[in-house]
C-alpha positions as YAML, in Angstrom:
chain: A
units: angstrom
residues:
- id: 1
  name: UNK
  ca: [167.98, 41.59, 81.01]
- id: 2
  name: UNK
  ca: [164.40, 40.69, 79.67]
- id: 3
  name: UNK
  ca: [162.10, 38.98, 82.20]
- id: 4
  name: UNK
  ca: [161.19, 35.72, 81.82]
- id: 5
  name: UNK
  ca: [157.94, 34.08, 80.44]
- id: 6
  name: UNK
  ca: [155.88, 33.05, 83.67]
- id: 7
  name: UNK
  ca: [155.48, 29.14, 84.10]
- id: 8
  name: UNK
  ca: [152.11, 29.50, 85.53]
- id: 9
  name: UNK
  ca: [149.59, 31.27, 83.47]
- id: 10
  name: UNK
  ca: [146.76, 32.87, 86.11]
- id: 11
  name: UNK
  ca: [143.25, 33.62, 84.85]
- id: 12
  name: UNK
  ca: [139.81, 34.48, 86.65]
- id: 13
  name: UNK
  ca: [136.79, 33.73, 85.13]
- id: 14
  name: UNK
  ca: [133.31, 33.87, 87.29]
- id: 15
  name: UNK
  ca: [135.41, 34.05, 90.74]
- id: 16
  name: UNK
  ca: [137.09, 30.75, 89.45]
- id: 17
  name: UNK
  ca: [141.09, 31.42, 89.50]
- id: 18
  name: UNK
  ca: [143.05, 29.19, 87.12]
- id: 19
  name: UNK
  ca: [146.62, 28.23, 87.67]
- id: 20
  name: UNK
  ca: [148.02, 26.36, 84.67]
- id: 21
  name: UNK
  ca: [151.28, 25.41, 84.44]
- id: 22
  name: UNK
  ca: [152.73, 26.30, 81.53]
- id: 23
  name: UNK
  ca: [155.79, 24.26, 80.35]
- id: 24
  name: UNK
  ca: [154.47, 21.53, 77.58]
- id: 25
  name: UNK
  ca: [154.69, 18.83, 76.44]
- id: 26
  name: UNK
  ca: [155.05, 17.59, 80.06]
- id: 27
  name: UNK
  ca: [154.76, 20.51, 82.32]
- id: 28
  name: UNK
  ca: [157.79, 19.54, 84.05]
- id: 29
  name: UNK
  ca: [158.40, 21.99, 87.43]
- id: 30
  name: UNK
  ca: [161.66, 23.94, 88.07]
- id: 31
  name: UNK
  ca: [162.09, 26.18, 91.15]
- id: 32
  name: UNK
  ca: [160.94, 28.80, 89.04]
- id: 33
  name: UNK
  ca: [157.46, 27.22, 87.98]
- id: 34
  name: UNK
  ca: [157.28, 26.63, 91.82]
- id: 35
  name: UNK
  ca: [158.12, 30.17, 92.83]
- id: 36
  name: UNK
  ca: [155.44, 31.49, 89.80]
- id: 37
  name: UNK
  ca: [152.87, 28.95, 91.19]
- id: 38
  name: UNK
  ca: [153.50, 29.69, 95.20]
- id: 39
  name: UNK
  ca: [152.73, 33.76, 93.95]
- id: 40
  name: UNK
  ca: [149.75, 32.57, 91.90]
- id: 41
  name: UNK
  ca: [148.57, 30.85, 95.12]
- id: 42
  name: UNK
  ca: [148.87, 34.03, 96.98]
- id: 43
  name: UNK
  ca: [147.27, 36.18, 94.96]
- id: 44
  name: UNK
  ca: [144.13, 33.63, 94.50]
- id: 45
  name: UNK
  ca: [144.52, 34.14, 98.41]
- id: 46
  name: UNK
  ca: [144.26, 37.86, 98.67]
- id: 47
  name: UNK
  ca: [141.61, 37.98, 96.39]
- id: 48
  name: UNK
  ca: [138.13, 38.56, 97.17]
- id: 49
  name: UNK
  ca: [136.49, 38.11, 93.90]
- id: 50
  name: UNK
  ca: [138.48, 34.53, 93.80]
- id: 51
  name: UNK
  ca: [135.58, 31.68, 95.61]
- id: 52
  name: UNK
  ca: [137.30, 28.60, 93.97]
- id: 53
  name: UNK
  ca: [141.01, 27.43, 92.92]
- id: 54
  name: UNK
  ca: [141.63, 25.27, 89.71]
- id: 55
  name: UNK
  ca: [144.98, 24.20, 89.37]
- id: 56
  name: UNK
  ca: [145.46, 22.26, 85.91]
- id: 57
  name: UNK
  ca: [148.01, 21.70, 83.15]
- id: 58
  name: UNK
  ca: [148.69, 23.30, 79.60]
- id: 59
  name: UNK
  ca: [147.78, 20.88, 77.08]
- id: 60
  name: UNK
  ca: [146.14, 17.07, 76.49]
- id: 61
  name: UNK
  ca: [149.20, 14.94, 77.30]
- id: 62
  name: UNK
  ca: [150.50, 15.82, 80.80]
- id: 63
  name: UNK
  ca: [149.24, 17.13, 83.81]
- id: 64
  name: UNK
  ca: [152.21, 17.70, 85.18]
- id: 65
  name: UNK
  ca: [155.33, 14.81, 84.49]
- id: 66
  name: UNK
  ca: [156.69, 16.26, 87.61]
- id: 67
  name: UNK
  ca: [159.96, 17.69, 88.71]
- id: 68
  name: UNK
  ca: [162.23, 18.06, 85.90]
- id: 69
  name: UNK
  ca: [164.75, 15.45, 85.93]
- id: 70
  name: UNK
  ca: [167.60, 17.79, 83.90]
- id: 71
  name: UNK
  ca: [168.05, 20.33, 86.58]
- id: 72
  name: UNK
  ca: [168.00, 17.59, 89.43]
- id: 73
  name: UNK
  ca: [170.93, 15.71, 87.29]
- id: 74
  name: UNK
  ca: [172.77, 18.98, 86.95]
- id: 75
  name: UNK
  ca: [171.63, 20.73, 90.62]
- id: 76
  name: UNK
  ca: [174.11, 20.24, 93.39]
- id: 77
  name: UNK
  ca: [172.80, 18.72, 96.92]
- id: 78
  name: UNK
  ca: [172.14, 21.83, 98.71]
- id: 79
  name: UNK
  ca: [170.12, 23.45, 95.78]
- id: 80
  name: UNK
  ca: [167.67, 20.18, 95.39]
- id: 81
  name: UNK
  ca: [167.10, 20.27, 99.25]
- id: 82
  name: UNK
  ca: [165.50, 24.02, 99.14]
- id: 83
  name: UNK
  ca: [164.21, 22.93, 96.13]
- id: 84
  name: UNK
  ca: [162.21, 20.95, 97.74]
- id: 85
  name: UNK
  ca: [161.74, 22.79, 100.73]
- id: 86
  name: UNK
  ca: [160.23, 25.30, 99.33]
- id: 87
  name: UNK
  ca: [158.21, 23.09, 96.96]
- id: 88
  name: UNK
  ca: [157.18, 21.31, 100.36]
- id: 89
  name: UNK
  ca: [155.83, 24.96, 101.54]
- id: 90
  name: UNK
  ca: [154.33, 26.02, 98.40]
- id: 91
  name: UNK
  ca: [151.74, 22.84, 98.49]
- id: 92
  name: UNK
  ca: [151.47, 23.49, 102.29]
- id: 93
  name: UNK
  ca: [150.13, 26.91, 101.14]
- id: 94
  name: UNK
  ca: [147.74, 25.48, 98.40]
- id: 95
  name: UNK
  ca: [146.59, 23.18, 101.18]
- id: 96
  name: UNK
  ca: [145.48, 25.39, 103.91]
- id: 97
  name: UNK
  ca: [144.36, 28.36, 101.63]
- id: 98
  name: UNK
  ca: [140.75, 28.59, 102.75]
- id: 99
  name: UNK
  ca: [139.18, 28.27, 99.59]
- id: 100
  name: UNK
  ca: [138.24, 25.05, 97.66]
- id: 101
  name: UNK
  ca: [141.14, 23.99, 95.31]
- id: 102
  name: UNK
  ca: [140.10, 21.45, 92.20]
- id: 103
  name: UNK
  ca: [142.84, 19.84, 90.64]
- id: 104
  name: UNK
  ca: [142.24, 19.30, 87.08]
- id: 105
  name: UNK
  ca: [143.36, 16.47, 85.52]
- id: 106
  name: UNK
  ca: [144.08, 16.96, 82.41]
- id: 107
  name: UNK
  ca: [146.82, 14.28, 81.15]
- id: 108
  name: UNK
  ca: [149.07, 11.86, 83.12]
- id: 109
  name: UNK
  ca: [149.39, 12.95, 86.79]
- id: 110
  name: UNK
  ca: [152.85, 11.23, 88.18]
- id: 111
  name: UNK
  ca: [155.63, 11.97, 90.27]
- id: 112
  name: UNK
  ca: [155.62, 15.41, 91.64]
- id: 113
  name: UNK
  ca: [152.45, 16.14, 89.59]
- id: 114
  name: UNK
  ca: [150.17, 13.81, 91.43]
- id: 115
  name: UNK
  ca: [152.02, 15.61, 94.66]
- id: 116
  name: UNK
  ca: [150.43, 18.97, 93.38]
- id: 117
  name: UNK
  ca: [147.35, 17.35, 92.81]
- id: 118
  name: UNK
  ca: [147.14, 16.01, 96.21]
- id: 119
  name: UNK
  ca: [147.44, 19.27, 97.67]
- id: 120
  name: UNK
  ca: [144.38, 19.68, 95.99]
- id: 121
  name: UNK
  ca: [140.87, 19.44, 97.78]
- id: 122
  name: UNK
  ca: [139.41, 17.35, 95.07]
- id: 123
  name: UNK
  ca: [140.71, 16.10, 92.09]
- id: 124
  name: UNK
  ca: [138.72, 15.32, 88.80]
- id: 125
  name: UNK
  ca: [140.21, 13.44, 85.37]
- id: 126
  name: UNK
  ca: [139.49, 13.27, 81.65]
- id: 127
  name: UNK
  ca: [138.40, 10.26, 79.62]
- id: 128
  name: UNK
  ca: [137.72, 11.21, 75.55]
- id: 129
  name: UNK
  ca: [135.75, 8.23, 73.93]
- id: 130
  name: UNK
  ca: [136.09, 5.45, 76.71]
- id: 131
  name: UNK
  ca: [139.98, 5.43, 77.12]
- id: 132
  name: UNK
  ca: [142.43, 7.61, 80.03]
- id: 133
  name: UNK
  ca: [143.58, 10.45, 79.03]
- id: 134
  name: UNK
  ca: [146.52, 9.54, 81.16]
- id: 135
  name: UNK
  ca: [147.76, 7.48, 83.82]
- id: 136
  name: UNK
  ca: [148.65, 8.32, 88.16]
- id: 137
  name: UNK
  ca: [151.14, 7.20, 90.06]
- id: 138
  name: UNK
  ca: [154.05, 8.33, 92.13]
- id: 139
  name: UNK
  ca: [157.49, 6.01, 90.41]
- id: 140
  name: UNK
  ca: [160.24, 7.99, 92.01]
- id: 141
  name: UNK
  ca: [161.58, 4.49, 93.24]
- id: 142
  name: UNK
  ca: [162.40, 4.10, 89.73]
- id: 143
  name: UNK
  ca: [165.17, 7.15, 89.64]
- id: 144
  name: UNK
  ca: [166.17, 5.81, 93.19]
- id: 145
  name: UNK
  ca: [164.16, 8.64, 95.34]
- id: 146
  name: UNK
  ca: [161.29, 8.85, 97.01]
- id: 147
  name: UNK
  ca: [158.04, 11.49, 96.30]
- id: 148
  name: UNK
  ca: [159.99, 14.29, 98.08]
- id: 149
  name: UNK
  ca: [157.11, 16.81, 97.80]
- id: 150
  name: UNK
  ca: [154.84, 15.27, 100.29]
- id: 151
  name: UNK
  ca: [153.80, 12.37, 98.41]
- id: 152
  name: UNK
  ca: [154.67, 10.20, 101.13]
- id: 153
  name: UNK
  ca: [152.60, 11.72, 103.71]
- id: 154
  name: UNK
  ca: [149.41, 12.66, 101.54]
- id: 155
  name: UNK
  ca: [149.18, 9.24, 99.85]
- id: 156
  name: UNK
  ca: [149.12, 7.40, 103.08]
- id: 157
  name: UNK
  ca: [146.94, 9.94, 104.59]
- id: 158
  name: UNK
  ca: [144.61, 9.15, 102.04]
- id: 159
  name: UNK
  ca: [144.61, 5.50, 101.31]
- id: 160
  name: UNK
  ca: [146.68, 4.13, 104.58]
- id: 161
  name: UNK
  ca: [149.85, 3.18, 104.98]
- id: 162
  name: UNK
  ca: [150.32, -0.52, 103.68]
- id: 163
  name: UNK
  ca: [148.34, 0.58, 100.03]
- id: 164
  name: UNK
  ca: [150.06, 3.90, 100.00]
- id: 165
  name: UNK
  ca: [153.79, 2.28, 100.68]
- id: 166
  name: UNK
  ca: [152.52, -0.32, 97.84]
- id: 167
  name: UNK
  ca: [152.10, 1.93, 95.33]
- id: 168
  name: UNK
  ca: [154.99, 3.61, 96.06]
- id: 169
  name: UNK
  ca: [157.62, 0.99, 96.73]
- id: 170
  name: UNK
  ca: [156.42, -0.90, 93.03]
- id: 171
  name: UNK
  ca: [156.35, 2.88, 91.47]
- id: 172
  name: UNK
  ca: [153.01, 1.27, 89.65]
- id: 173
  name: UNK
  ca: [150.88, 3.76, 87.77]
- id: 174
  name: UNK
  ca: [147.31, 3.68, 87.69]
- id: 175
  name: UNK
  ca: [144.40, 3.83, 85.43]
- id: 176
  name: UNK
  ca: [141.73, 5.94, 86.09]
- id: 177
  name: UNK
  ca: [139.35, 3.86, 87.09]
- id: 178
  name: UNK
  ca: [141.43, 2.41, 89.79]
- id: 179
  name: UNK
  ca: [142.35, 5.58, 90.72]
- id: 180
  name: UNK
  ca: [139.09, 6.41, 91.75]
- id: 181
  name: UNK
  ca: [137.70, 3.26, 93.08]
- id: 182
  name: UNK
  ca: [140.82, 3.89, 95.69]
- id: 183
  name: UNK
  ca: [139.97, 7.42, 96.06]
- id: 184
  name: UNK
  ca: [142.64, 9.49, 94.54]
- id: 185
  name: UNK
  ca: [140.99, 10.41, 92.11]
- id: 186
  name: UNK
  ca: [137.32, 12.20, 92.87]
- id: 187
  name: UNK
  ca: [135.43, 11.41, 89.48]
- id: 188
  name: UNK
  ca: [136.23, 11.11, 85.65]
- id: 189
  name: UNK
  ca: [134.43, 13.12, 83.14]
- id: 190
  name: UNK
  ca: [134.01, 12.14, 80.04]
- id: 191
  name: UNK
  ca: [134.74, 14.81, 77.41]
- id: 192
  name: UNK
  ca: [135.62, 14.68, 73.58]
- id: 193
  name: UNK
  ca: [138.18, 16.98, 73.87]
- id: 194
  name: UNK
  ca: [140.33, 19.59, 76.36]
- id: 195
  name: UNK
  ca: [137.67, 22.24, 76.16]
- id: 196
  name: UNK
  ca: [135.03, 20.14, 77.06]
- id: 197
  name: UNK
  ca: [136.85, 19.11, 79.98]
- id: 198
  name: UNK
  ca: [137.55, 22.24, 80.87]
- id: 199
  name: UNK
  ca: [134.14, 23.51, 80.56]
- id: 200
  name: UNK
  ca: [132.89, 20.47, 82.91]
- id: 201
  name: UNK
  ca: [135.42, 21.35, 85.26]
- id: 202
  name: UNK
  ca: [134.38, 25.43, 85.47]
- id: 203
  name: UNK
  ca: [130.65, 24.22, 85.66]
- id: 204
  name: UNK
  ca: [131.56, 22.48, 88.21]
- id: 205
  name: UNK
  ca: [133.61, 24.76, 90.56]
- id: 206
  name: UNK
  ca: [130.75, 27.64, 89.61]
- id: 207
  name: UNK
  ca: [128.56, 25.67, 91.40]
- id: 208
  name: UNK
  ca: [130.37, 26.09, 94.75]
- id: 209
  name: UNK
  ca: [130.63, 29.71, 94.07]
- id: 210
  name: UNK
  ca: [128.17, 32.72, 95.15]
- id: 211
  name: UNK
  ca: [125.33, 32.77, 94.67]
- id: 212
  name: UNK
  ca: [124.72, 29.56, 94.57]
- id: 213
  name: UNK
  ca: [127.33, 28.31, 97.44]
- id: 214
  name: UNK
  ca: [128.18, 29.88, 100.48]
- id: 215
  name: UNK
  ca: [132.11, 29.49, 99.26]
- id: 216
  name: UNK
  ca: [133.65, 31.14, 102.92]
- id: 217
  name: UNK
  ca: [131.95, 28.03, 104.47]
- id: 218
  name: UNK
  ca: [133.07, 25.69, 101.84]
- id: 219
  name: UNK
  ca: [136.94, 27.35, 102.82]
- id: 220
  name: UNK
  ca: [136.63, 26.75, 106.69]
- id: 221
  name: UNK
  ca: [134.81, 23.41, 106.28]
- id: 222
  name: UNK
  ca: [138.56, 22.63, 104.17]
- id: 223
  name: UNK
  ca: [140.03, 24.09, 106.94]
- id: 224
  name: UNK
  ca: [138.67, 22.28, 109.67]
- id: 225
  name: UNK
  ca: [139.65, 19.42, 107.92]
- id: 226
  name: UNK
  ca: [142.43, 19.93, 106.46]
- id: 227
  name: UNK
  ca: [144.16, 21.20, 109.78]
- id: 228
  name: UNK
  ca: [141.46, 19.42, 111.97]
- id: 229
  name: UNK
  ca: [142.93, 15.80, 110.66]
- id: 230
  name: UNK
  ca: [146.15, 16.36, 111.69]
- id: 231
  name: UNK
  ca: [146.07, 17.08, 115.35]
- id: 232
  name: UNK
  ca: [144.20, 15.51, 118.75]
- id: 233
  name: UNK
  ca: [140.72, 15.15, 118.18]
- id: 234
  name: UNK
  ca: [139.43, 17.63, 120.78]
- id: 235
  name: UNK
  ca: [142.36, 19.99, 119.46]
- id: 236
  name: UNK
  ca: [140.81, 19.62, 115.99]
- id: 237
  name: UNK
  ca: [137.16, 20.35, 117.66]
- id: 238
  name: UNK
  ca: [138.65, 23.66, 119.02]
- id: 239
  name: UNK
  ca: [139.40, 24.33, 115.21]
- id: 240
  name: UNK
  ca: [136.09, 23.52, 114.55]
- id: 241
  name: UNK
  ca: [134.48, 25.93, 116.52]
- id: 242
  name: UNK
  ca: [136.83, 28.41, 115.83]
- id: 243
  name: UNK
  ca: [135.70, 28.57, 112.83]
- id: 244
  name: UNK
  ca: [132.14, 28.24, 112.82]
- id: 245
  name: UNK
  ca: [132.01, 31.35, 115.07]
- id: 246
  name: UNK
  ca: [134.17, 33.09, 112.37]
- id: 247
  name: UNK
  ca: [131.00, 31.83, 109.84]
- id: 248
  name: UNK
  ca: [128.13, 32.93, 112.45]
- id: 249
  name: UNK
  ca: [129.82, 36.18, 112.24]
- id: 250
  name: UNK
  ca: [129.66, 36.32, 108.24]
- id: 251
  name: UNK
  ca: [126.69, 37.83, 106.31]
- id: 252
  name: UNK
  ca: [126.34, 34.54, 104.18]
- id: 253
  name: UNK
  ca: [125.12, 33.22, 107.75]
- id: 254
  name: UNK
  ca: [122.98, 35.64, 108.48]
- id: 255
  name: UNK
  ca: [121.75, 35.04, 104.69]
- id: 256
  name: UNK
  ca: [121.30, 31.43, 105.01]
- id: 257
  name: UNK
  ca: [119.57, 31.63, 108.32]
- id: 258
  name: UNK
  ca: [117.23, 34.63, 106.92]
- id: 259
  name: UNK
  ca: [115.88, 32.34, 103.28]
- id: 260
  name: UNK
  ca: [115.50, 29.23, 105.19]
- id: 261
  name: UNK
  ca: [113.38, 30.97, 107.52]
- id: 262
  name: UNK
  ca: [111.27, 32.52, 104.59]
- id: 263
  name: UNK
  ca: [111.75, 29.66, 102.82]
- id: 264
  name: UNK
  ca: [113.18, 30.81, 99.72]
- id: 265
  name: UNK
  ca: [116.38, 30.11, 97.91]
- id: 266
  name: UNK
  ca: [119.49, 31.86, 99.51]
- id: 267
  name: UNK
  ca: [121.48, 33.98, 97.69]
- id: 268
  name: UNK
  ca: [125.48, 34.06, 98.90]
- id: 269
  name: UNK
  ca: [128.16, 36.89, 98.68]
- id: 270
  name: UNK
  ca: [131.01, 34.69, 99.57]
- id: 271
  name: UNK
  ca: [131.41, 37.28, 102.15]
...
């Protein structure tokens, strides 16, 4: 039996790791994209030389269209339930990685795309001569579902719950502009084509990398507020310290401590 192609292509360029998914035109997830996309998390993970996480999709048109509405039609009950259970832990694993993870928007975001890219720490989208390069939104009310792959709980963690149950109960996609004026989307750039995107987008994630970041503190500031958020405040101040003494402890600290006292520019390891 020959293997199959992977569904997620991984590539590290100047401790930037890029997952794409890899199904065009619309990037549309199976459990096998998510099982090649959970391993691609986990080796950005175990990697040392890997500071920041892109996640992005093959081609101009989609992001990611979300999960693919064949195998759903055709899947029996039990199957789409550790479907998305799994799918459910996957993100949960992008999320509380402790490195930064970009989401790079590259077409239309919707449905279980715009799930993936809220996993994401920040997202960023494309505009080529003044018009979207694609529209957001979660419609599953539309195919008589809700976002099953946290949508529900993200969204309204970010924008509240009245906005958040809005959006999703009308299944209304957004432009980019609103997107980001509400927050769910970090920034547009403006970029004549893919590769200019792309290029913003690695410019912009080599700037939180070493030397010029100290990227382990970037990773625990996500964490502390990534699991921080979700608990007791004084249980997410235990986090908090928790992890600055893991940073006092690292040789970026020591680093940063040591330039500002000489007063010269610091130079991080990531380490």
């Amino acid at each position: 039996m020959s293997e199959r192609k992977p569904l997620v292509r991984y590539e590290v360029k100047d401790g930037v790791a890029y997952l794409t998914l890899d199904d065009p035109p619309a990037n549309t997830y199976t459990h096998e994209m998510m099982r090649d996309l959970d391993d691609c998390i986990l080796k950005a993970r175990f990697d040392n030389d890997v500071h920041v996480i892109v996640v992005t999709g093959l081609g101009e048109k989609f992001f990611c269209a979300g999960a693919n509405i064949s195998m759903l039609q055709q899947a029996e009950p039990g199957f789409k339930y550790y479907f998305c259970l799994h799918a459910n832990e996957t993100l949960n694993r992008l999320e509380h990685t402790p490195k930064l993870v970009i989401a790079a928007l590259n077409g239309h975001t919707v449905g279980g795309g715009l799930e993936i890219a809220l996993a994401a720490d920040l997202r960023f989208a494309r505009r080529q001569g003044g018009k979207d390069c694609g529209k957001v939104g979660l419609p599953e009310i539309n195919l008589g579902v809700l976002p099953g792959t946290g949508g529900t709980q993200r969204l309204s963690r970010l924008l509240g719950k009245s906005k958040a149950i809005e959006l999703m109960v009308t299944g209304r996609l957004l432009g980019l502009d609103e997107a980001k004026e509400l927050g769910i989307v970090n920034d547009v750039f403006d970029a004549d084509d893919l590769d200019g995107f792309m290029a913003r987008i690695h410019d912009y994630a080599c700037q939180l990398c070493p030397p010029h970041r100290a990227s382990k503190a970037a990773g625990r500031i996500k964490r502390a507020v990534q699991s921080g958020c979700e608990v007791p405040f004084e249980s997410g101040l235990a986090i908090e310290r928790e992890l600055q003494q893991q940073l006092f402890e690292s040789s970026d600290a020591r680093e940063g401590l040591d330039a500002y006292v000489e007063k010269r520019k610091p130079a991080f390891a990531g380490r």
